[in-house]
C-alpha positions in Angstrom: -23.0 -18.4 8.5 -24.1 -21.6 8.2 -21.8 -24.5 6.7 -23.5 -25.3 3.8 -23.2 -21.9 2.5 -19.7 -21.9 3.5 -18.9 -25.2 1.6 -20.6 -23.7 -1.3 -18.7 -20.6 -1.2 -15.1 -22.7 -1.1 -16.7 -25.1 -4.0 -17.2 -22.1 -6.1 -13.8 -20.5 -5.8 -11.7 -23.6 -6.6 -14.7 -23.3 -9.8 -13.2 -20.0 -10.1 -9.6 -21.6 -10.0 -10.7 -23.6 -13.1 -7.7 -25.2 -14.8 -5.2 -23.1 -12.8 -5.4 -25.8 -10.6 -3.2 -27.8 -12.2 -0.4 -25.2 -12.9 -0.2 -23.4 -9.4 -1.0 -24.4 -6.1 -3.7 -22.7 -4.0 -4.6 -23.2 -0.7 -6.5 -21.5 2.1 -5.3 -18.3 3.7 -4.5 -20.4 6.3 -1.8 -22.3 5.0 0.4 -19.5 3.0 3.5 -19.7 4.6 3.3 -15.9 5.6 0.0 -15.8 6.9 0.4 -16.4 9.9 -2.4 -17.4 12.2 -2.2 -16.0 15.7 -5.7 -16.1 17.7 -9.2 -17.9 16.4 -12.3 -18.1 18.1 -16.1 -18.4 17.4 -16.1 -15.0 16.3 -13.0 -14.1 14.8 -9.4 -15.0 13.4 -6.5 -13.0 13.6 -4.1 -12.9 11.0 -0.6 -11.2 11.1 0.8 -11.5 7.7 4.6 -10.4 7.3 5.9 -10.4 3.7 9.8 -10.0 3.7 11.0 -7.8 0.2 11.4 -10.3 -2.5 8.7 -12.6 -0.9 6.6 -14.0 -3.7 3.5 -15.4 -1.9 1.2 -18.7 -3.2 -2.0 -18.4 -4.3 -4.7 -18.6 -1.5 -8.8 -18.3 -0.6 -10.3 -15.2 1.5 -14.2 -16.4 2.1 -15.0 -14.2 5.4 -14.8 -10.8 5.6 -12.1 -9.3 6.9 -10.7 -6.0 8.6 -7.1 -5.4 7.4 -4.9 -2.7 9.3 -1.5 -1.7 7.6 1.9 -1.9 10.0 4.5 -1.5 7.6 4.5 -0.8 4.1 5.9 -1.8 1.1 5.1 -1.8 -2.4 3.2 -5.2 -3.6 2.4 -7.0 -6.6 -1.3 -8.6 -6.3 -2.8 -11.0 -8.6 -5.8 -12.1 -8.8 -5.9 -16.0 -9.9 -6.5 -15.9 -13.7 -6.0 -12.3 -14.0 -2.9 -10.1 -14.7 -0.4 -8.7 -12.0 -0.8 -5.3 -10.8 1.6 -3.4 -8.7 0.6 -1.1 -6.0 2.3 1.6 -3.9 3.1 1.7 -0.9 0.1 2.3 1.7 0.4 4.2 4.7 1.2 2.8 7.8 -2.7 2.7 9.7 -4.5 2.4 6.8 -7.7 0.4 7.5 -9.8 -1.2 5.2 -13.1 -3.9 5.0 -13.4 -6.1 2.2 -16.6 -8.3 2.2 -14.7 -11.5 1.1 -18.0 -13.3 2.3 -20.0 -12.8 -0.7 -17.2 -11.9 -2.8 -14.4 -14.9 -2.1 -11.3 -14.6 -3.6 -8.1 -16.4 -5.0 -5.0 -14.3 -5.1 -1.3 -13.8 -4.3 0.8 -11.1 -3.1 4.7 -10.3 -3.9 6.5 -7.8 -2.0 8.4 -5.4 -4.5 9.8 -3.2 -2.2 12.8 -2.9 -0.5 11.1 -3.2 3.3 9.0 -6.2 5.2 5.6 -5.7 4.1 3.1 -6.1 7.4 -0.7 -6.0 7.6 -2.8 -7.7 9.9 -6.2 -9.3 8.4 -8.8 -9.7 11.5 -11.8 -12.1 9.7 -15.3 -12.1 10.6 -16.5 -15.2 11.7 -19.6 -15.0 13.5 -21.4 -12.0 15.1 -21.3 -11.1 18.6 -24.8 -9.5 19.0 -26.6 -7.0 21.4 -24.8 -4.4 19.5 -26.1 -0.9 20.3 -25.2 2.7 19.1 -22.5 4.1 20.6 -20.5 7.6 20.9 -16.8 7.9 20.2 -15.1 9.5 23.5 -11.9 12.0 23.0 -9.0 10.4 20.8 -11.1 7.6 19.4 -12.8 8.5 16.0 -15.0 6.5 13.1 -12.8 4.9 10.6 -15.5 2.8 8.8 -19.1 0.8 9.9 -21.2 -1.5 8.6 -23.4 -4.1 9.3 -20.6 -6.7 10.3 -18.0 -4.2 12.1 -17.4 -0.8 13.7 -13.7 0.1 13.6 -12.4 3.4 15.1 -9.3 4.9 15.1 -7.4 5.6 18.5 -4.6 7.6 19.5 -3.9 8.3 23.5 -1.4 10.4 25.5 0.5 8.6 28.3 -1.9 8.8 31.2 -5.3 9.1 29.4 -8.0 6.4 29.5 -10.0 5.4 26.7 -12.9 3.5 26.9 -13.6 -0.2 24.0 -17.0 -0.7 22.7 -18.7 -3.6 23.7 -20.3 -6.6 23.2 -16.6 -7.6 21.9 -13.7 -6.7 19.4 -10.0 -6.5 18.6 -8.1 -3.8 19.7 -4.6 -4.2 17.0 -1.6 -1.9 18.1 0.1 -0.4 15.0 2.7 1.5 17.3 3.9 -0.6 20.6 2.6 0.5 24.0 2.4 -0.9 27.6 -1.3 -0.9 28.7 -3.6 -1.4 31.7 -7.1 -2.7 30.7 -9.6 -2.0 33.6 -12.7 -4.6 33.1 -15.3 -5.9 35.5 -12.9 -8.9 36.6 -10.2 -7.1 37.6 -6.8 -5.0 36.4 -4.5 -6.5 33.3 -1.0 -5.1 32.5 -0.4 -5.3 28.5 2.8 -4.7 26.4 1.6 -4.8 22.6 4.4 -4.5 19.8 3.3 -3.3 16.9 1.0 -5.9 15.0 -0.2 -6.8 18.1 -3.6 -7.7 19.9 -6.0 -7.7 22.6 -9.3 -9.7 21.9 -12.3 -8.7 24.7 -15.6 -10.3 24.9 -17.7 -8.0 27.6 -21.4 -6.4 27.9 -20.2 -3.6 29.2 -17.1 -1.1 27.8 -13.7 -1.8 28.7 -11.5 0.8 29.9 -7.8 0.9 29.4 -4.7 3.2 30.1 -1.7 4.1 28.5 0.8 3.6 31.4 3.2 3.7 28.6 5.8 6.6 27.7 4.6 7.8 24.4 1.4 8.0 22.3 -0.4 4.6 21.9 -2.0 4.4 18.5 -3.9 1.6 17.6 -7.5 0.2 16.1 -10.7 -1.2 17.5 -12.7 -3.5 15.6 -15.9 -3.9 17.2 -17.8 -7.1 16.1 -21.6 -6.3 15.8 
């Protein structure tokens, strides 16, 4: 997206933020203490944002898009800037969700209410990846959401079983720990993922990988189109 529109886009939230200003600080996603960024490049960042209970988080922007996959949950308070509180329930732990902060930016805070850490990983959308092409889901892998920015799926795999990643690239985010071996046209890669964690791939062709682990591997793929 060009960076005029993104300037714009920032200049009409802190619009948004209006008087506020004064009163509370807000800053971008980048710099709230708990969201912490872990991988950027010219397509992506990766956010892993851990809210201990009692956390009360500062108000911040979202202007990309952004994929957000639930590791452990908590019941939050969310406020919009300017708008009143509202408490939420706990979500499950794998829920996925887009929300298309690119034309809708957003100023807001979160609280954790609840008596557990709060953990959800936020994967933005920076730039596409092109030569996207439709694609069929293999056995243990199956259509969470798509649209025109992302393809996420859902997979769950067996010790032993193989699975192959979409291409042209995407994040593969762990929500249960495994040991993995990713297969791709440069060679063999041994990977230990802890929950919350990641594997970014950048490839033509589908990358394989197998769960050389002990248990069941679940995790999910966001293909950027």
């Amino acid at each position: 997206m060009a960076i005029s529109f993104r300037a714009a886009l920032v200049a009409a939230v802190l619009l948004i933020a209006g008087a506020a200003w004064a009163v509370d600080q807000i800053v971008p996603i980048e710099q709230e203490p708990q969201h912490r960024l872990k991988f950027q490049n010219r397509h992506v960042r990766f956010f892993d944002v851990l809210l201990p209970s009692g956390y009360v988080g500062i108000y911040h922007t979202h202007i990309y898009d952004g994929v957000f996959v639930n590791i452990e949950t908590a019941a939050t308070r969310a406020q919009d800037l300017g708008a009143d509180p509202q408490d939420r329930p706990p979500r499950n732990v794998g829920d996925v969700y887009f929300i298309d902060y690119g034309t809708q930016p957003k100023v807001h805070r979160v609280a954790n209410i609840g008596g557990s850490t709060y953990r959800v990983t936020d994967t933005e959308v920076l730039h596409d990846c092109g030569g996207f092409a439709p694609v069929k889901d293999s056995g243990g892998q199956s259509l969470i959401l798509e649209n025109d920015r992302v393809r996420v799926t859902r997979l769950k795999i067996d010790p032993g079983e193989t699975i192959p990643l979409h291409p042209p690239c995407g994040m593969l985010v762990a929500v249960t720990g495994g040991k993995l071996k990713f297969l791709a046209p440069g060679g063999e890669e041994l990977v230990t993922l802890s929950p919350a964690g990641f594997k970014w791939r950048d490839s033509a062709v589908p990358v394989e990988f197998v769960n050389v682990g002990d248990a069941s591997f679940h995790a999910v793929d966001i293909v950027v189109k």
